[in-house]
C-alpha positions in Angstrom: -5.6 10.3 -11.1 -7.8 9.1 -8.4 -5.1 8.5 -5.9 -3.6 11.8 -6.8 -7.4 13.5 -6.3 -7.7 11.2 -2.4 -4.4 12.4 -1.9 -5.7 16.6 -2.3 -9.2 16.3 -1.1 -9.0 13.5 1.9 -6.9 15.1 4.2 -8.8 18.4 3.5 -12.1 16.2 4.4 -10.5 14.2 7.3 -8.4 16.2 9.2 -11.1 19.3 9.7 -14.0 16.7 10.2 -11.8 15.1 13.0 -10.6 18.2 15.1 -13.9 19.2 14.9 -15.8 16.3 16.3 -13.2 15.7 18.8 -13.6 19.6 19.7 -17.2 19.6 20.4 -16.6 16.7 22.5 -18.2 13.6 20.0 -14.8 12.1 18.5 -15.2 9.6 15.5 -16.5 6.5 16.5 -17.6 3.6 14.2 -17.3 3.5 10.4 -16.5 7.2 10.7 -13.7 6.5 13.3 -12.3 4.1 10.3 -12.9 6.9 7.6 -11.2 9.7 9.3 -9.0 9.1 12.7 -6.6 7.0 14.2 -3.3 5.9 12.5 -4.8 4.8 9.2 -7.4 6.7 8.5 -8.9 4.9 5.1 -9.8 8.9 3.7 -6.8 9.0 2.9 -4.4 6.3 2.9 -7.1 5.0 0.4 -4.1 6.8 -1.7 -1.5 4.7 -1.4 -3.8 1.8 -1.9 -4.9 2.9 -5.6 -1.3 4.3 -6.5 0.0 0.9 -5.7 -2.5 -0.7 -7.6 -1.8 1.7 -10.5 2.0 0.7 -10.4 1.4 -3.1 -9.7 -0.6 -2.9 -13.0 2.2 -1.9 -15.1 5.0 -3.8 -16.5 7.8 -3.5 -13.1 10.1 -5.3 -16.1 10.2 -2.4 -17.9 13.5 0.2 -17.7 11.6 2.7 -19.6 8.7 2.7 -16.5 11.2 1.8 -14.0 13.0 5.2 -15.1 9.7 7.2 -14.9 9.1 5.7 -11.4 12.2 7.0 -10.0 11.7 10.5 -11.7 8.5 10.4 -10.4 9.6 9.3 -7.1 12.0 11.8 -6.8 9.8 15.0 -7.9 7.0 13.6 -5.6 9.4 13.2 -2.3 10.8 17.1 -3.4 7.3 18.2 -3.7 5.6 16.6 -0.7 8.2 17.2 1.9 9.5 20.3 0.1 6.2 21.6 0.0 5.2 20.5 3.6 8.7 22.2 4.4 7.7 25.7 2.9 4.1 25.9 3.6 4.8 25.2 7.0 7.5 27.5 7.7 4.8 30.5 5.8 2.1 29.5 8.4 4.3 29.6 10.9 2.0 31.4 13.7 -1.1 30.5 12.2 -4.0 28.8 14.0 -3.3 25.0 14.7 -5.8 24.2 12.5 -3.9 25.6 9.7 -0.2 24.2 10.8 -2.0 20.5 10.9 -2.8 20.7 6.8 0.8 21.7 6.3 2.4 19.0 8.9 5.1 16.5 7.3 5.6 14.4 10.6 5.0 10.6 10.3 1.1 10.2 10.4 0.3 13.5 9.7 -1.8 12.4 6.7 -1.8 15.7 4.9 -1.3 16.2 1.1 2.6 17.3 1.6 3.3 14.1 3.6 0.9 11.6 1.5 2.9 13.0 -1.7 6.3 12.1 -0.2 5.5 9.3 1.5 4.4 7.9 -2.5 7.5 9.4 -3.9 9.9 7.3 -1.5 7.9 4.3 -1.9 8.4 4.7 -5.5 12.1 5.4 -5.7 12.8 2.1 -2.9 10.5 0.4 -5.4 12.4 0.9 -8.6 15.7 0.2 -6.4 14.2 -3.1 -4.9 13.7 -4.0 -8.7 17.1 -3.2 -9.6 18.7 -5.4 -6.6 16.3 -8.1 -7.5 17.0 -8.3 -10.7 20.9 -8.8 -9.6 20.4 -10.9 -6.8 17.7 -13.0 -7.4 18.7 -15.8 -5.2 20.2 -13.8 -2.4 17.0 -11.7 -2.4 14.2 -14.7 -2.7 13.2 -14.6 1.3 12.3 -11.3 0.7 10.5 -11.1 -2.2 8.5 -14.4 -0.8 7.8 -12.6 2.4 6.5 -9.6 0.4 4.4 -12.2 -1.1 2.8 -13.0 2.2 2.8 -9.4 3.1 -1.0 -9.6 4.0 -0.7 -12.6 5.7 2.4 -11.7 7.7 1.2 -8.4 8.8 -2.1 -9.7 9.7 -0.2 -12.4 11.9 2.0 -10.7 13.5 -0.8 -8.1 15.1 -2.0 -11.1 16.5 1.3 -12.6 17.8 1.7 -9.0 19.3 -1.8 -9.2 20.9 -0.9 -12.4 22.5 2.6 -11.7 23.8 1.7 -7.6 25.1 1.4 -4.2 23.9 4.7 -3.8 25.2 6.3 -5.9 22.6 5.4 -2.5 20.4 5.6 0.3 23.1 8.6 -1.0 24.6 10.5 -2.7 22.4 13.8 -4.4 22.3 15.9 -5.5 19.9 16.2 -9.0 20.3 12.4 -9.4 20.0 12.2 -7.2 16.8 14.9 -9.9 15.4 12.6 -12.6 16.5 10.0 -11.4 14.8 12.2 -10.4 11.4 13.5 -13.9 11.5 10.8 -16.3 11.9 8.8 -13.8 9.4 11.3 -14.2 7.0 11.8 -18.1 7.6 7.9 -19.0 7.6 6.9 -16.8 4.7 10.6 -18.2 2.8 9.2 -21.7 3.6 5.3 -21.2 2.9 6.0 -19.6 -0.9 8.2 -22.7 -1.2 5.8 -25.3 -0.7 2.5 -23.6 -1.0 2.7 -20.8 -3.0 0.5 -18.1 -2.8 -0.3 -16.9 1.0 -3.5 -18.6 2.7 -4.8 -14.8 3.4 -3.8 -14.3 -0.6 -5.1 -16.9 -1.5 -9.0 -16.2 -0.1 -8.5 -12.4 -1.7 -7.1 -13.7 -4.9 -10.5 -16.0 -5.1 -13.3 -13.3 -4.2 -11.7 -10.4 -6.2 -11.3 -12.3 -9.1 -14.5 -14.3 -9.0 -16.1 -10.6 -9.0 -13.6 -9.5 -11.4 -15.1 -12.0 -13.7 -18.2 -11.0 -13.5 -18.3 -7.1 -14.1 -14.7 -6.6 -16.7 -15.6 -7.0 -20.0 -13.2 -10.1 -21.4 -13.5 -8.8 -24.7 -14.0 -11.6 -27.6 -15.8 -14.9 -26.0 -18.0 -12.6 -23.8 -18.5 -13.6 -20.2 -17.6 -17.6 -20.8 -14.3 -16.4 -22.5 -13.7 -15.0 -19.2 -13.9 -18.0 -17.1 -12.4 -20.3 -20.0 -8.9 -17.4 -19.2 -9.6 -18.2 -15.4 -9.4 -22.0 -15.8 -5.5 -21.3 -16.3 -5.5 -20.4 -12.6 -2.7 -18.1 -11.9 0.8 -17.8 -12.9 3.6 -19.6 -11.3 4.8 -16.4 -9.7 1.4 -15.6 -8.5 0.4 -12.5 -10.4 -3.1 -11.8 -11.2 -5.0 -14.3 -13.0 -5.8 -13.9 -16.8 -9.0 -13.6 -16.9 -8.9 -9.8 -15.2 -6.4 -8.9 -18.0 -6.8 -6.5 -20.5 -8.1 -7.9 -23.6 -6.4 -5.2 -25.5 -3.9 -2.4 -25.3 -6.4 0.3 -25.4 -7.7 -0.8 -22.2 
């Protein structure tokens, strides 16, 4: 509900607020540059962020919710680029202002493109599932290196800092392999030995130190809590038990 309520009301917040500032000649800067402009503009890709937590919350072994993901997926990617479609083509001669709410182009951040962009995610989800489950073994650098997603990302904007903007704005295809490669070989080799990510790791520590302290563990009270997070986390590095719901009404 709330990443459905970000996805309507934060680009009708961001996009205005931004032409606006950059029209009157004061574009974003500082912590509203973050909020509002640029590539990522946290208003509303804040979206994505809570519909994958939503998802990553559920049980991904199910085939009843894997079913309801891709129906989902599919009415979402209909809607939002259906939508962005139609609206666009009934504002066509409208004010700019107007054709930039209806945009579906990659990094529009509208409604009609944030509501696809979540519907493809979730039917490549459900199939990445599906192959998983079939291929375990022929899929395990993958899943490790979506393991180390934060960690690899984060890495790799700093290998492309190092070697040149033009690694991005002028790329080539035997550095993109490079980079799929030894991505794929050091993340395959880290979950191996290590486990969980070092970037992961520090994350996994703070949010569920906090996590401790303000969800309710349910029997036991607070020291029932930190008695779950002794256990540490699972083998396959899923959230530790002591942020789990105590029961299934919660």
């Amino acid at each position: 509900m709330l990443a459905a309520a970000v996805a309507v009301g934060g680009p009708a917040v961001a996009l205005p607020l931004d032409a606006a500032l950059t029209a009157a000649g004061r574009p974003p800067t500082g912590l509203l540059d973050l909020l509002v402009d640029g590539y990522y503009p946290a208003l509303v890709w804040i979206a994505y962020v809570l519909a994958g937590l939503a998802v990553g919350r559920s049980d991904l072994r199910s085939a009843r919710l894997r079913g309801r993901l891709l129906v989902t997926g599919v009415v979402l990617g209909v809607v939002g680029y259906g939508g962005g479609l139609l609206a666009t083509g009934l504002a066509a001669g409208q004010a700019s202002e107007v054709l930039t709410l209806t945009s579906i182009e990659p990094h529009a951040d509208t409604t009609f493109e944030v509501t696809g962009n979540t519907g493809v995610a979730l039917v490549v989800l459900v199939g990445c599932l599906a192959l998983a489950d079939r291929l375990p073994r022929l899929l395990a650098p993958l899943a490790a290196t979506g393991a180390l997603a934060l960690t690899a990302y984060c890495v790799h904007i700093v290998v492309i800092a190092f070697l040149g903007a033009d690694v991005v704005r002028e790329p080539r295809v035997g550095v993109h392999v490079a980079f799929l490669v030894v991505t794929v070989v050091l993340a395959t080799a880290w979950r191996a030995v290590l486990g969980r990510g070092p970037l992961e790791r520090g994350l996994h520590e703070v949010s569920t130190r906090v996590a401790a302290m303000v969800v309710d563990p349910g029997p036991g009270g607070p020291g029932a809590a930190g008695a779950a997070g002794a256990a540490g986390p699972d083998p396959h590095g899923q959230t530790s038990p002591r942020v789990q719901p105590s029961s299934p009404r919660r």
